[in-house]
C-alpha positions as semicolon CSV with decimal commas, in nm:
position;residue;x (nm);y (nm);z (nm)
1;X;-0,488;-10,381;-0,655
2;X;-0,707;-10,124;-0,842
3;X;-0,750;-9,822;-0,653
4;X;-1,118;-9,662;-0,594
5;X;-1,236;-9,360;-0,695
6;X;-1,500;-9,239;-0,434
7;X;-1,633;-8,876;-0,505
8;X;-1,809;-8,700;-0,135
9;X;-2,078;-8,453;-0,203
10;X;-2,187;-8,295;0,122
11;X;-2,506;-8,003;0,172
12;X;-2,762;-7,949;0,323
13;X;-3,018;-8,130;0,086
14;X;-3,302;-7,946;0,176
15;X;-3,445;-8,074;-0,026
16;X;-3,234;-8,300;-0,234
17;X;-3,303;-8,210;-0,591
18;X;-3,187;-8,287;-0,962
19;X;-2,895;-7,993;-0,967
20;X;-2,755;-8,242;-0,678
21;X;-2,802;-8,551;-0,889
22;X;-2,699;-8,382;-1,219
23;X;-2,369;-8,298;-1,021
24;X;-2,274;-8,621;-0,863
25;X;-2,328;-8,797;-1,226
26;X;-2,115;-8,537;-1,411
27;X;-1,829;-8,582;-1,143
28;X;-1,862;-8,946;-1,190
29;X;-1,861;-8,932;-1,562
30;X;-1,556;-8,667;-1,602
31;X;-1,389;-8,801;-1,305
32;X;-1,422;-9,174;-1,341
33;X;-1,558;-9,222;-0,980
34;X;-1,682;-9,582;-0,911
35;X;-1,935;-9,459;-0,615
36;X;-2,062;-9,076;-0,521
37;X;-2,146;-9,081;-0,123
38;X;-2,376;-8,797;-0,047
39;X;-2,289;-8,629;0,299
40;X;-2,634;-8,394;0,458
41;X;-2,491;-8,195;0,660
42;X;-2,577;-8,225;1,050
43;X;-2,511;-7,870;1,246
44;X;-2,401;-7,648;0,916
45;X;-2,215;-7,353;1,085
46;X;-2,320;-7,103;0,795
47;X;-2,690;-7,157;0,763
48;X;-3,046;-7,100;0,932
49;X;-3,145;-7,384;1,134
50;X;-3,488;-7,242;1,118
51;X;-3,504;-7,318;0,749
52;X;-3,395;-7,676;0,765
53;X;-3,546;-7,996;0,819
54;X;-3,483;-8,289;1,058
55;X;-3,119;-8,457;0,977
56;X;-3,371;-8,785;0,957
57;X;-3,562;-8,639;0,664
58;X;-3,296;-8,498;0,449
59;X;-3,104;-8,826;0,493
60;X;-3,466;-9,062;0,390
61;X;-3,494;-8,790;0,102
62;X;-3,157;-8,868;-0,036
63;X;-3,191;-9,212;-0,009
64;X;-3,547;-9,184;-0,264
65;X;-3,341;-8,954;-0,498
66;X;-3,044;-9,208;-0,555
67;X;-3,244;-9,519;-0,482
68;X;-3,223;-9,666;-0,852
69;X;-2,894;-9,613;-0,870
70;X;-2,638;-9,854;-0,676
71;X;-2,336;-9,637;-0,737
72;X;-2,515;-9,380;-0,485
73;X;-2,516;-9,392;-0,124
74;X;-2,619;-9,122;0,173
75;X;-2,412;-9,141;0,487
76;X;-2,551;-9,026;0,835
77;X;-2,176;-8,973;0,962
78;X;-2,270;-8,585;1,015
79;X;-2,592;-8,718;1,237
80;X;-2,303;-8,882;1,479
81;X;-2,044;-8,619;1,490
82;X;-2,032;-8,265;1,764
83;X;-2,186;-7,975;1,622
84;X;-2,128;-7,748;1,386
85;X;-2,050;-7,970;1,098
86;X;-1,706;-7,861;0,973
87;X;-1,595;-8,045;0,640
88;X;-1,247;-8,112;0,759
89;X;-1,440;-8,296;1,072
90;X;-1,599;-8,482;0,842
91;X;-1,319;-8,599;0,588
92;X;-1,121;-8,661;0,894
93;X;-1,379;-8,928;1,036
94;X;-1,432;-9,028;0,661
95;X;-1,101;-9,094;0,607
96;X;-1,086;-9,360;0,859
97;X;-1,386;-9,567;0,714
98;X;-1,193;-9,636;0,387
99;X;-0,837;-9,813;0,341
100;X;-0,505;-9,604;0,256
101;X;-0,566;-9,768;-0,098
102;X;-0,891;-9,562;-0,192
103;X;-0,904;-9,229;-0,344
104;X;-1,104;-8,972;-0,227
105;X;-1,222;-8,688;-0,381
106;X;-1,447;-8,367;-0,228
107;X;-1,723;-8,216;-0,488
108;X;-1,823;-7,888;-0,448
109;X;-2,008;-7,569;-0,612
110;X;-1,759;-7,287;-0,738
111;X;-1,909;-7,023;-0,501
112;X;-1,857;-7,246;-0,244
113;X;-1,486;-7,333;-0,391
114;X;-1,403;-6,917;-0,356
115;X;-1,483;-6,899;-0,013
116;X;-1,246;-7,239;0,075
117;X;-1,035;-6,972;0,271
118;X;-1,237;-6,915;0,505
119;X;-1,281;-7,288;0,595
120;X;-1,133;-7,433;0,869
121;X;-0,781;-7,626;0,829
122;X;-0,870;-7,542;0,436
123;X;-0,505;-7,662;0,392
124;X;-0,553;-8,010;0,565
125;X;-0,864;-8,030;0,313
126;X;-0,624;-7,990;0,034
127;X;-0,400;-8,238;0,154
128;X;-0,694;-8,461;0,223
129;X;-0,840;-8,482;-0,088
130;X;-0,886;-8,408;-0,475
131;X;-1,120;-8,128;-0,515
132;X;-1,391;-8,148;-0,809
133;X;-1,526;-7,774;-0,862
134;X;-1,896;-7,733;-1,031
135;X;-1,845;-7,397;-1,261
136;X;-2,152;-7,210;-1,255
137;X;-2,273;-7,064;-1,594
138;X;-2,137;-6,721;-1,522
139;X;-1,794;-6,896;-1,475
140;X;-1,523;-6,602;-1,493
141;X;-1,204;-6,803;-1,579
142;X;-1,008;-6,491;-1,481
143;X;-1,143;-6,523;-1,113
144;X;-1,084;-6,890;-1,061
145;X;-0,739;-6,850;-1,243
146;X;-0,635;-6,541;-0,966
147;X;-0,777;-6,787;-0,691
148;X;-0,592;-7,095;-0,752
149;X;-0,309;-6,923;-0,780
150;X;-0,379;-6,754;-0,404
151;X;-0,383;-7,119;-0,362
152;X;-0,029;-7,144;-0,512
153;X;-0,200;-7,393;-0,766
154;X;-0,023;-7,406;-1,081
155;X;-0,247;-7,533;-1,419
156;X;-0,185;-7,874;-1,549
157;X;-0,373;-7,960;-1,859
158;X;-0,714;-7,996;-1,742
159;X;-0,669;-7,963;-1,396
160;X;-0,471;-7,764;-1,118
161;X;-0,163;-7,877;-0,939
162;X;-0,073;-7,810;-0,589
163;X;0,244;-7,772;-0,374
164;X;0,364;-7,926;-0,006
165;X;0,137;-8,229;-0,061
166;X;-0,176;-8,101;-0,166
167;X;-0,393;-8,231;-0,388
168;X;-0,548;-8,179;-0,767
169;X;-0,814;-7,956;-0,823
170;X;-1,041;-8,041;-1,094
171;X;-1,297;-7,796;-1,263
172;X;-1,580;-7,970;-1,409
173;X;-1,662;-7,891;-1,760
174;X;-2,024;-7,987;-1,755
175;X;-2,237;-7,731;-1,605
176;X;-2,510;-7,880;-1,348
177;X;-2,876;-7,743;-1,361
178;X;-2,919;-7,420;-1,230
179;X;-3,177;-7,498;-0,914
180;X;-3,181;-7,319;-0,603
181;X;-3,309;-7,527;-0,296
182;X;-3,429;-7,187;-0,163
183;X;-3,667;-7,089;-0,446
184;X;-3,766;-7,471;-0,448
185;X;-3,901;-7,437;-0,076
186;X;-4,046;-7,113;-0,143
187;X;-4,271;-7,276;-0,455
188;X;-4,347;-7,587;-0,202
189;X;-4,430;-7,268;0,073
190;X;-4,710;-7,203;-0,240
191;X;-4,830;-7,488;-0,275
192;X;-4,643;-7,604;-0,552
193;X;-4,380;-7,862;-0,618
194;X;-4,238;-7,919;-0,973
195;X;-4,128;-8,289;-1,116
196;X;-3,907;-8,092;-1,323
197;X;-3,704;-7,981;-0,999
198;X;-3,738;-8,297;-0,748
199;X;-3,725;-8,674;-0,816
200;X;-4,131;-8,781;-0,816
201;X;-4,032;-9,019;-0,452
202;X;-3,882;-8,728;-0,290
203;X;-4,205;-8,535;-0,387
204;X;-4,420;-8,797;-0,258
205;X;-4,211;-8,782;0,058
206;X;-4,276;-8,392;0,097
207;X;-4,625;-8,450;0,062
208;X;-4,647;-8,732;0,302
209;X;-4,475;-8,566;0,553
210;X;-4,593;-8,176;0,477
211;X;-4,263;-8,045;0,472
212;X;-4,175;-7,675;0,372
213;X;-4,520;-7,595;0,372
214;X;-4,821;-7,473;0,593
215;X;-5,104;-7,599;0,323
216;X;-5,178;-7,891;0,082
217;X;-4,910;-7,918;-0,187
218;X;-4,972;-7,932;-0,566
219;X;-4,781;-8,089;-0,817
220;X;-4,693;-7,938;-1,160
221;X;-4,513;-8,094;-1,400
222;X;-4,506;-7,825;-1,666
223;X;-4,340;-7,551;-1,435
224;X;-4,031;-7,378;-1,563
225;X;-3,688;-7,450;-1,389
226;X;-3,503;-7,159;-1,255
């Protein structure tokens, strides 16, 4: 029986935009995932719940962004569980959706990768699952190198090796857009949303439903990204 390669991209998504999408394709590319499920979060435990929109819109906005593509898929499984939204909650009621044979792996940003020590049961995450780490730009090989090893990860070609049962880590070597969902709602707070930054339905979507913003919304197409 083949095995599966499912990669789980969780955030907040608010809102979804192309640095998401350009990172679930890359991990599917480098990775050779057969299906990316996108995970909004539900209660995050590190962010403003001011500055975030309904669980129901992030989860319709995700399902525009990765609509023509049938290896995407959004789960609500955050929407269901106890707040806050811990990741290891969520693998943990993940893990017992799929069959032993499927492989799971976790994507996540490398700022968010450095900070995995201060997650909770960040070992039973390990365990749990491969780990596919977006390098930013500024990617300083000397701090990821002094991390993994923290992580008694040892390097293996062109990925990291763990001990007692743990898992790969793999560092992606395409680098994602560099978009900031924070300077995106700020620009939408302005009046202004850019197709170079959001997926034209997900725009539509904002409009429609006047999110992020007090007034009427523009669209430009020729802004700069970030």
């Amino acid at each position: 029986m083949t095995t599966r390669r499912i990669g789980l991209l969780g955030g907040t998504f608010n809102p979804v935009h192309f640095g998401h999408l350009q990172l679930a394709n890359a991990a599917m590319a480098e990775c050779s995932l057969d299906q990316i499920i996108f995970i909004p979060s539900g209660h995050p435990p590190h962010k403003d719940g001011a500055s975030i929109v309904s669980f129901s819109h992030r989860v319709a906005m995700l399902q525009i962004a990765g609509g023509n593509n049938k290896r995407f898929s959004c789960t609500t499984i955050e929407g269901k569980l106890p707040p806050p939204s811990y990741t290891i909650d969520t693998l943990r009621a993940i893990g017992q959706t799929f069959p032993p044979e499927v492989d799971l792996f976790f994507i996540i940003g490398g700022d968010a990768f450095l900070d995995l020590l201060s997650w909770r049961s960040y070992e039973e995450i390990l365990r749990r699952v491969t780990l596919i780490v977006a390098k930013r730009k500024d990617y300083n090989v000397e701090r990821f190198s002094e991390f993994l090893g923290k992580l008694h990860y040892v390097e293996h070609g062109s990925s990291w090796q763990g001990k007692d049962g743990c898992r790969e880590i793999i560092l992606l070597q395409t680098y994602p857009g560099d978009y900031s969902s924070t300077d995106i709602r700020a620009k939408v707070g302005k009046g202004i949303i850019s197709q170079e930054e959001i997926p034209v339905g997900v725009i539509e979507y904002i409009k429609k439903h006047a999110l992020y913003q007090p007034n009427k919304v523009k669209t430009e197409s020729c802004i700069c990204m970030d």
